[in-house]
C-alpha positions as CSV (number, residue, x, y, z in Angstrom):
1,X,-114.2,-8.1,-30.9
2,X,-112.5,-9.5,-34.0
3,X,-112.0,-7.0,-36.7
4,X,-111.5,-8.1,-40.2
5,X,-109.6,-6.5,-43.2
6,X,-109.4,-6.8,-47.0
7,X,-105.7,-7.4,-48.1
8,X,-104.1,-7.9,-51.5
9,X,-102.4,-11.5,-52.4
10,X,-100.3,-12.3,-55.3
11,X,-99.3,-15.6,-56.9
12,X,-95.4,-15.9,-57.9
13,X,-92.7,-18.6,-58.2
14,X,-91.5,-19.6,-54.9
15,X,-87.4,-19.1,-56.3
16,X,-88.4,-15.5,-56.9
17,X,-90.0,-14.8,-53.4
18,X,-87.1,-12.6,-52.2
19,X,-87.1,-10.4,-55.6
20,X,-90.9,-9.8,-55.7
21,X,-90.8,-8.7,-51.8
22,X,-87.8,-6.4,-52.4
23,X,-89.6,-4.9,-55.2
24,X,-92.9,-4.4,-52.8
25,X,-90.6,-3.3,-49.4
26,X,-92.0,0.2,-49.4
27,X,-95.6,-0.9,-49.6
28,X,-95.6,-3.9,-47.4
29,X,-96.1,-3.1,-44.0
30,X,-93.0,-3.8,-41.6
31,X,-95.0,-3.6,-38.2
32,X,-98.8,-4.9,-39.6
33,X,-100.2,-8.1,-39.8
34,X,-97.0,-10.1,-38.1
35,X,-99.5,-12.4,-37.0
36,X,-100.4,-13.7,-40.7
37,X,-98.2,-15.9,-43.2
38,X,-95.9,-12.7,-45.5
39,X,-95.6,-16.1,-47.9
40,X,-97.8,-19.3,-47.9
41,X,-98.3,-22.3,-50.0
42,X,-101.3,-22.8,-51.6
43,X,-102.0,-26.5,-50.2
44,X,-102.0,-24.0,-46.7
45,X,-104.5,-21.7,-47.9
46,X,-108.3,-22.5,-47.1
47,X,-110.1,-24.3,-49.9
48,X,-112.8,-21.6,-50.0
49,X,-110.3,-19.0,-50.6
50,X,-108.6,-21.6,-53.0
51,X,-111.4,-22.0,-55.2
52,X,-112.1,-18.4,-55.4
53,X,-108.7,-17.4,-56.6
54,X,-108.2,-16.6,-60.4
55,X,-105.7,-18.6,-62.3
56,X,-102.2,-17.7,-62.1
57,X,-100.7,-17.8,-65.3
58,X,-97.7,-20.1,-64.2
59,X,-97.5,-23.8,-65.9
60,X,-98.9,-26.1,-63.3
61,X,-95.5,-28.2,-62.4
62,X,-94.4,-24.5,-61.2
63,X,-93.9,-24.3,-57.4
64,X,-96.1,-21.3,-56.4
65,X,-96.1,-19.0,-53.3
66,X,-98.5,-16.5,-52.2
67,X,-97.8,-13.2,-50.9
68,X,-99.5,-11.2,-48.8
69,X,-98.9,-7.6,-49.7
70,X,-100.7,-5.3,-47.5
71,X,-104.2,-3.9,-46.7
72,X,-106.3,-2.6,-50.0
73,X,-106.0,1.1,-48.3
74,X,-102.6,1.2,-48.2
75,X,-102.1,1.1,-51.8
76,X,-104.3,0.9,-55.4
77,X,-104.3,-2.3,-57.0
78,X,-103.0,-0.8,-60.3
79,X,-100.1,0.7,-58.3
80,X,-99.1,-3.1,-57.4
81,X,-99.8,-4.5,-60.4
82,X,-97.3,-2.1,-62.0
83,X,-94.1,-2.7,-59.1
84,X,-94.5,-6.5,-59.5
85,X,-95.1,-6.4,-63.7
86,X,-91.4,-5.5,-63.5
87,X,-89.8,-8.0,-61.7
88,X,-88.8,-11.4,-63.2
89,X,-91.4,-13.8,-63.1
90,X,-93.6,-10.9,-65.4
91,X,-91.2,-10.3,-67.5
92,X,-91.2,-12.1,-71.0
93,X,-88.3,-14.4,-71.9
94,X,-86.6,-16.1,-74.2
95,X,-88.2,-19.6,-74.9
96,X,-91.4,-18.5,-72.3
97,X,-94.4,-18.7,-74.7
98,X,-96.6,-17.0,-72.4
99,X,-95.7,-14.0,-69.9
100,X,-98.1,-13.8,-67.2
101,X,-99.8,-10.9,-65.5
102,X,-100.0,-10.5,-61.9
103,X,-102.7,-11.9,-60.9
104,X,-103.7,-9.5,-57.8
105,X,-106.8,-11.0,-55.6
106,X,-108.4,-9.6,-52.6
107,X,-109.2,-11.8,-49.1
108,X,-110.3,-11.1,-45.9
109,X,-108.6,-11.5,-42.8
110,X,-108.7,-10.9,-39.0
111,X,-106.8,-7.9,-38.1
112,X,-106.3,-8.8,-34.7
113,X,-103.3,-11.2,-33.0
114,X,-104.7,-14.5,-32.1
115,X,-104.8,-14.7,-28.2
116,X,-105.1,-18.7,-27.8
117,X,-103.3,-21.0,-30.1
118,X,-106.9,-23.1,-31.0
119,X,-108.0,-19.4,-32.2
120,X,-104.8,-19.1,-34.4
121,X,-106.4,-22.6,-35.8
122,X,-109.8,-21.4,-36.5
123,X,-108.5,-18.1,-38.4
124,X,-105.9,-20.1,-40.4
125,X,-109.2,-22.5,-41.8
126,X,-111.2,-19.8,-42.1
127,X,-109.3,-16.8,-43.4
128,X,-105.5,-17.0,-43.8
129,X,-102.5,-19.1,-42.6
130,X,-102.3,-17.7,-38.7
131,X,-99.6,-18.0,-36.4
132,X,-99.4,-17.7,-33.0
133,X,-96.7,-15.8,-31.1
134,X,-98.2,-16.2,-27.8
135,X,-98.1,-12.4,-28.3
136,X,-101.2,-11.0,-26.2
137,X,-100.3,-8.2,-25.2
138,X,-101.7,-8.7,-21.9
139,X,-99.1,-11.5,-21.0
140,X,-100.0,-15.6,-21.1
141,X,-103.8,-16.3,-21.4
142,X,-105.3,-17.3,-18.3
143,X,-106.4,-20.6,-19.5
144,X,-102.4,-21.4,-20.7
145,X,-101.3,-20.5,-17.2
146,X,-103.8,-23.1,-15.6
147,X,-103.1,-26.2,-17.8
148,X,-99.4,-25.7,-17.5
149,X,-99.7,-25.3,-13.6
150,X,-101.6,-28.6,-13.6
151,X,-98.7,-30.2,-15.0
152,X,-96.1,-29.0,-12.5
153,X,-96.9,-31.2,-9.5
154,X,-93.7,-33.0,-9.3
155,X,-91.6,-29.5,-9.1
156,X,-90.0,-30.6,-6.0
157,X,-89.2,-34.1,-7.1
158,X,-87.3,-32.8,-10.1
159,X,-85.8,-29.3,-8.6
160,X,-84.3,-31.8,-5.7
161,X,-82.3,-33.6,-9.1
162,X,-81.5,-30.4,-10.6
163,X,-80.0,-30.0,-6.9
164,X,-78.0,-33.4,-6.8
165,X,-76.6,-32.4,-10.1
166,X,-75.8,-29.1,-8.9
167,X,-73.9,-30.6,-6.4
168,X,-72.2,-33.1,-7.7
169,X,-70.3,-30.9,-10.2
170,X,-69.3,-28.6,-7.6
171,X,-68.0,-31.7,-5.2
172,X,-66.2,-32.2,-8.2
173,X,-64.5,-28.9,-8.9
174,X,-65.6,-29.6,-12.8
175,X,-68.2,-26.5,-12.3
176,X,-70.2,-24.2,-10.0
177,X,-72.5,-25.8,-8.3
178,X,-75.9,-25.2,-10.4
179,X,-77.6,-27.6,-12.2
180,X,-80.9,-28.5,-14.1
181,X,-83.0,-31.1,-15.8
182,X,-85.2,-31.6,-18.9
183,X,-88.8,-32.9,-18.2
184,X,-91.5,-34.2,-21.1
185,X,-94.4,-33.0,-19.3
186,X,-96.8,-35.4,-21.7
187,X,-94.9,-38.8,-19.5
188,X,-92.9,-37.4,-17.1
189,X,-89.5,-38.6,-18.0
190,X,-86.4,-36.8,-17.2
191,X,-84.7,-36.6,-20.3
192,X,-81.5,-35.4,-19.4
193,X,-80.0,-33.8,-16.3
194,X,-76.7,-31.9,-16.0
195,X,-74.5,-29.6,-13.9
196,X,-72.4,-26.6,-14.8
197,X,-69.0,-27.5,-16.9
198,X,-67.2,-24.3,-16.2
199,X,-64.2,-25.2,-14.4
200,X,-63.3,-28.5,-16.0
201,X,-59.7,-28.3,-17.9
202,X,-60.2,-29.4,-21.8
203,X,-57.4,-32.0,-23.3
204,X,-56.0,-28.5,-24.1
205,X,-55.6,-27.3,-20.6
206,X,-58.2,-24.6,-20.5
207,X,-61.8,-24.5,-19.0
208,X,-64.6,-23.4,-21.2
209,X,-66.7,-20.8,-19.9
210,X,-69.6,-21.5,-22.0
211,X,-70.3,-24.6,-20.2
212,X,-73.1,-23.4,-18.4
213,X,-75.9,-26.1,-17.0
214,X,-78.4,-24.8,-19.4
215,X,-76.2,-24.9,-22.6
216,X,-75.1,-28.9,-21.3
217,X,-78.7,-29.8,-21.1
218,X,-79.3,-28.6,-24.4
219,X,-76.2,-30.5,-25.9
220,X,-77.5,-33.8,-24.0
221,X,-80.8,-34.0,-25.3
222,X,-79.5,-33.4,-28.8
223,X,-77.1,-36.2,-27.7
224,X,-79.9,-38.4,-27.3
225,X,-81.3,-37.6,-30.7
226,X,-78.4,-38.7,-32.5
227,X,-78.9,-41.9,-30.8
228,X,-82.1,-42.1,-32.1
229,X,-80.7,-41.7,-35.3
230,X,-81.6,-37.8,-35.7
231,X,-79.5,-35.5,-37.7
232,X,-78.9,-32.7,-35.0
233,X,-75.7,-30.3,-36.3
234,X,-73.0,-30.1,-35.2
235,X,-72.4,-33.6,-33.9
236,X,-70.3,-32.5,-30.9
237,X,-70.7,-34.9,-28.6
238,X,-71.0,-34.2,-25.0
239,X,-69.2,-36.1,-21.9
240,X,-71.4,-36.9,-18.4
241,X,-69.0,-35.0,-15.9
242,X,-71.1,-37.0,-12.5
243,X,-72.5,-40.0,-12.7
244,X,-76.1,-38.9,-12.6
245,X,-75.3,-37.2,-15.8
246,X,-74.1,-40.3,-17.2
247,X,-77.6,-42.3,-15.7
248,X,-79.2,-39.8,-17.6
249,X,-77.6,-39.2,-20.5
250,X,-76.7,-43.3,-21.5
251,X,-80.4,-44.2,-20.4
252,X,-82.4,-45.3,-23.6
253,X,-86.0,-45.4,-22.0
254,X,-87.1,-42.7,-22.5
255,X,-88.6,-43.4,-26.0
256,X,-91.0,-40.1,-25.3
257,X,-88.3,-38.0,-27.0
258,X,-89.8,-39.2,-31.0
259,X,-93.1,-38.6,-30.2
260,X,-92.6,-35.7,-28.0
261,X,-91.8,-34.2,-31.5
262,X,-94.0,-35.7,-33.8
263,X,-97.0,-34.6,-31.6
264,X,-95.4,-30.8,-31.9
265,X,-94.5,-31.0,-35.4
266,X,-98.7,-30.2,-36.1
267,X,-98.5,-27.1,-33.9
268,X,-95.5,-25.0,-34.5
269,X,-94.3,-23.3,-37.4
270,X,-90.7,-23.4,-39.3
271,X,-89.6,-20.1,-37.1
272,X,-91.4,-21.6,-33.7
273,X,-94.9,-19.6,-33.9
274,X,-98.1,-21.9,-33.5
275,X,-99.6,-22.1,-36.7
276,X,-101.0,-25.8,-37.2
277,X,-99.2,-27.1,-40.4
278,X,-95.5,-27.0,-40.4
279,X,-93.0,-29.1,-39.5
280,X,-90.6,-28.8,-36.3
281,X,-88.0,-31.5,-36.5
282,X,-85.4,-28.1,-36.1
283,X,-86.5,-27.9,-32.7
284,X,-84.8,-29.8,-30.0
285,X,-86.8,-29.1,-26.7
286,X,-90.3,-28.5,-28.2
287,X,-92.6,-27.5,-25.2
288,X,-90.1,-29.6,-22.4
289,X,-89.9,-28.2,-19.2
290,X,-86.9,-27.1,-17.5
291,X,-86.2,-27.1,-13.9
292,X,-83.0,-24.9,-12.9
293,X,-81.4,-24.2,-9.8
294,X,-80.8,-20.9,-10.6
295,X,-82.2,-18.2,-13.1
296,X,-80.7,-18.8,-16.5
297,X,-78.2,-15.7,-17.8
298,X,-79.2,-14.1,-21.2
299,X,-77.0,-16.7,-22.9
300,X,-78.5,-19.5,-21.5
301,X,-82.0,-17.8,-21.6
302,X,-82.0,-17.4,-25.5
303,X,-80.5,-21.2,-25.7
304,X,-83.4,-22.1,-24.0
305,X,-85.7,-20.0,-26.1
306,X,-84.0,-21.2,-29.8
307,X,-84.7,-24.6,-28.2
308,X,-89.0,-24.0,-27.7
309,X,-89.0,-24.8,-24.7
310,X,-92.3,-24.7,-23.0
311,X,-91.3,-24.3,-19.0
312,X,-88.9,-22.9,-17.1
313,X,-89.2,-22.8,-13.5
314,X,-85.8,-22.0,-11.5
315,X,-84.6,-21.6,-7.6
316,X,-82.3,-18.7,-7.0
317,X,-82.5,-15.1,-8.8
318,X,-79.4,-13.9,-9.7
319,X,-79.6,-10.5,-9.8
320,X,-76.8,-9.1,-11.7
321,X,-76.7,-11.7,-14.5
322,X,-80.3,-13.3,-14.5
323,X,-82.7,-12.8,-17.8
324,X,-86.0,-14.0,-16.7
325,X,-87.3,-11.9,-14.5
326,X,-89.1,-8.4,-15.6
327,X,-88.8,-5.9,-12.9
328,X,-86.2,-3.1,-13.1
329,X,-86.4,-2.5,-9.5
330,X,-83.6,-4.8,-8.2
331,X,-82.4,-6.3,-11.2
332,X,-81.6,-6.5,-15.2
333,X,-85.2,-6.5,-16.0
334,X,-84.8,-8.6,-19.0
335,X,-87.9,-10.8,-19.2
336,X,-86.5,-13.0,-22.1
337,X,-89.6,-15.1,-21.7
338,X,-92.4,-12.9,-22.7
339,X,-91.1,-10.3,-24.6
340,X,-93.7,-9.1,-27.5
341,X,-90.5,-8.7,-30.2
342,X,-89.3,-13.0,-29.8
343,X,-91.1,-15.3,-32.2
344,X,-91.1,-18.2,-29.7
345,X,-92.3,-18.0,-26.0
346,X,-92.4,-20.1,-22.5
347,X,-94.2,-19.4,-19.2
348,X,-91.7,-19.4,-16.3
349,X,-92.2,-19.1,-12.7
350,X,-89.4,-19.0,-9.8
351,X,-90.0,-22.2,-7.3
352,X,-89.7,-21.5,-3.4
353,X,-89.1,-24.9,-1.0
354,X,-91.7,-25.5,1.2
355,X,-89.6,-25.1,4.4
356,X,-88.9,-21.6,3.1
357,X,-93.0,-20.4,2.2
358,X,-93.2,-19.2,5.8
359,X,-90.7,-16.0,4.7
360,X,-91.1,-16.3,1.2
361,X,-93.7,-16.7,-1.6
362,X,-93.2,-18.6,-4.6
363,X,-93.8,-15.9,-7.7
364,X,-95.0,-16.7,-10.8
365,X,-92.9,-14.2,-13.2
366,X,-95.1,-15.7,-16.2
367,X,-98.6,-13.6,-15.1
């Protein structure tokens, strides 16, 4: 049952955000509310709570943010008013013919995390900007899990690239034989596809042992964004080692990739979490889906996660080194796809070929 709780908001001059919250650290909660907005714009706030809010005291051409402070237990309004009287924006100044007072209001909100992201949307129109970490706390909701499973019926069709790829490189002797591709899940199109790097000499005579598959697909579809005329940083571009890398990376239809991100630009916030408004042209792999040949290290796990991607489904576990799957029993234990303390999240599942199901079944690590 959704519980709801009165908090205290504050109007202030978005260049003084940082000075107003270091004056407030001890009362703002560090571990409460992390699924609200610390700092919204008003044109995000609903218009109910909008037009209920006294005036600010700042001239209107003043760019204005609101804070959330905390719950109205935690603290008396007139101890609030006093911390944030002292800070700059309260204080009077030369030339200022006015010196406002904080204006301290009261709103409800929902206490508890959203646990779908069209609930995070109901709570941010009804109550307070919501975001939505894909943080239930017991794992992916069921309904989440079913959509995306709908959408993985061509697993072996694109694990059998990620394959190709994977052996290519190695044929080679540019890299280890692992490999991967990047799927918009919306069309279908393979957006880029690339092997391992590891052992190919530079023009300076060494290898570079970052040049894991993961961290290549990554730099390719950033590749293709520059193409597009995109400013992705740094502009480092990447060379196809096989020549299903260079099908894949030199191919320009795949015109999915701008409206792959315009569609996700409604749905994900500035730091990744669902929250309906903000933009998400940062983002290079918004809600893609990754098939890998083998489970991604931490390194290429956190890539992957920095990127937003939506899927990762991979082959082989690697025991020692691999950062996906949870259990402890036989491995690192690392989960980095589901953890509660990331700000961005993807479902992930290990694949199993059909010819091996008879000895082995396929487990879905995101459940």
């Amino acid at each position: 049952m959704q519980r709801a709780v009165n908090c205290y908001i504050l109007p202030i001059p978005s260049k003084t955000a940082n000075e107003v919250l270091l004056a407030l650290r001890e009362i703002i909660p560090g571990n409460e509310l992390q699924h609200l907005r610390r700092l919204s714009k008003p044109v995000y706030l609903p218009s109910h709570v909008v037009a209920n809010l006294p005036p600010t005291g700042f001239p209107p051409e003043q760019s204005l943010l609101y804070i959330l402070i905390c719950q109205t237990d935690k603290a008396p309004l007139q101890q609030i008013a006093e911390i944030v009287a002292k800070t700059s924006p309260f204080q009077r100044r030369h030339g200022r013919p006015i010196t406002p007072k904080p204006a301290v209001s009261v709103v409800t909100v929902p206490a508890n995390v959203p646990t779908s992201p069209e609930q995070c949307v109901d709570w941010g129109k009804k109550y307070w900007p919501t975001v939505y970490k894909r943080g239930n706390p017991f794992g992916p909701h069921p309904a989440m899990v079913e959509n995306t499973v709908a959408k993985l019926t061509r697993a072996d069709e694109y694990m059998a690239l990620a394959r190709k790829v994977a052996q290519e490189v190695g044929e080679a002797g540019v890299g280890y034989a692992s490999g991967g591709v990047v799927v918009d899940p919306e069309t279908n199109d393979v957006i880029a596809a690339a092997g391992d790097g590891r052992l190919r000499p530079s023009d300076m005579g060494w290898c570079n042992p970052l040049s894991h598959a993961v961290q290549r697909l990554v730099e390719m579809v950033a590749q293709k964004r520059l193409k597009r005329g995109e400013v992705v940083s740094p502009n480092n571009p990447i060379t196809a080692l096989t020549e299903t890398e260079r099908i894949y990376l030199n191919t320009e239809s795949m015109g999915t990739l701008d409206g792959q991100r315009q569609n996700g630009a409604e749905d994900v916030a500035e730091d990744g979490e669902f929250c309906g408004h903000a933009d998400n042209t940062s983002y290079l792999c918004h809600n893609m889906h990754v098939y890998l040949t083998h489970e991604p290290c931490v390194m290429c796990a956190m890539a992957l996660l920095h990127s937003r991607v939506g899927v990762v489904v991979f082959q082989h576990r690697m025991i020692r080194t691999g950062a996906l799957i949870a259990k402890i029993d036989d491995g690192l234990g690392l989960g980095l796809f589901w953890r509660p303390d990331l700000t961005w999240k993807f479902l992930a599942w290990q694949w199993v070929a059909v010819e091996e199901m008879k000895n082995e079944v396929p487990e879905n690590i995101s459940a």
